[in-house]
N, C-alpha and C positions, 0 to 999 in steps of 0.2 A: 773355581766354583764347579758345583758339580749338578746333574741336571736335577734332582731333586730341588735344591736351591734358584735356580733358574727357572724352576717352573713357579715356585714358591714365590718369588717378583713378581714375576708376570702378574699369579693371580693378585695380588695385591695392587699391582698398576692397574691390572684392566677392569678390577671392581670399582673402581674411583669414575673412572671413565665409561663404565657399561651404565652405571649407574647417572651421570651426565649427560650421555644421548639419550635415557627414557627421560629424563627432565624434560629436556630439549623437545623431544619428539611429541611429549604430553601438550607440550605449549602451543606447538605447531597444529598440531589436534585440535584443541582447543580454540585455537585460532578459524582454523577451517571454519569449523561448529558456529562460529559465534558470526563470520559470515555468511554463512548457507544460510542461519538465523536471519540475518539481517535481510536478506533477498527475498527470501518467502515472508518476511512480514511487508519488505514494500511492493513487492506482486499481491497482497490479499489487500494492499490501503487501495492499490493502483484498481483491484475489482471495485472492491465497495465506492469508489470515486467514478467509476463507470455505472454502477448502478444505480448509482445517486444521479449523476447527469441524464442516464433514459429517464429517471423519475422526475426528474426536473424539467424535462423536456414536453415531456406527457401533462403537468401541470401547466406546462406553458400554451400548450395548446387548448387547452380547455377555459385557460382565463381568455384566449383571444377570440373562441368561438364565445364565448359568454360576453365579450366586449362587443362586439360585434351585433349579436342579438339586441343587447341593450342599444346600440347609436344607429341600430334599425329601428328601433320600439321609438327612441326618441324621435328620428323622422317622421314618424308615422302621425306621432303625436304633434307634432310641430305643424304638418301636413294641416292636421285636424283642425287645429287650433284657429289655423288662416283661410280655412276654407268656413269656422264658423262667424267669422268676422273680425277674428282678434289678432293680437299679433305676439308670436311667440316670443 
């Protein structure tokens, strides 16, 4: 064989096989992508679930000041009630 010939293989070999590692590599690419994907959507659930519980928290405070008010208002009125003769 003479090196014309011998190069002539090669390229023939190593087109099969160049062409197999960008498969490959495309895959592995892809792959990355599709995890990076996956992390930044559960880092922006993990925000909006943080944002959601300050809001949650903030509502909570407001219904216990509002409760609060009210089983004051109701003693007051209870208070009333017994001090006009009646009985709550």
């Amino acid at each position: 064989m003479d090196a014309a010939m011998v190069t002539a293989i090669a390229a023939l070999a190593g087109a099969p096989l160049a062409a197999a590692a960008a498969v490959w590599g495309s895959r592995i690419a892809g792959r990355a992508q599709r995890e990076g994907n996956a992390m930044t959507g559960l880092s922006n659930l993990t925000d909006q679930l943080q944002e959601e519980r300050i809001d949650m928290r903030a509502q909570l405070a407001t219904l216990r000041t509002e409760l609060a008010t009210e089983r004051a208002e109701n003693a007051r009125l209870k208070l009333l009630v017994t001090q006009l003769g009646g009985t709550p």
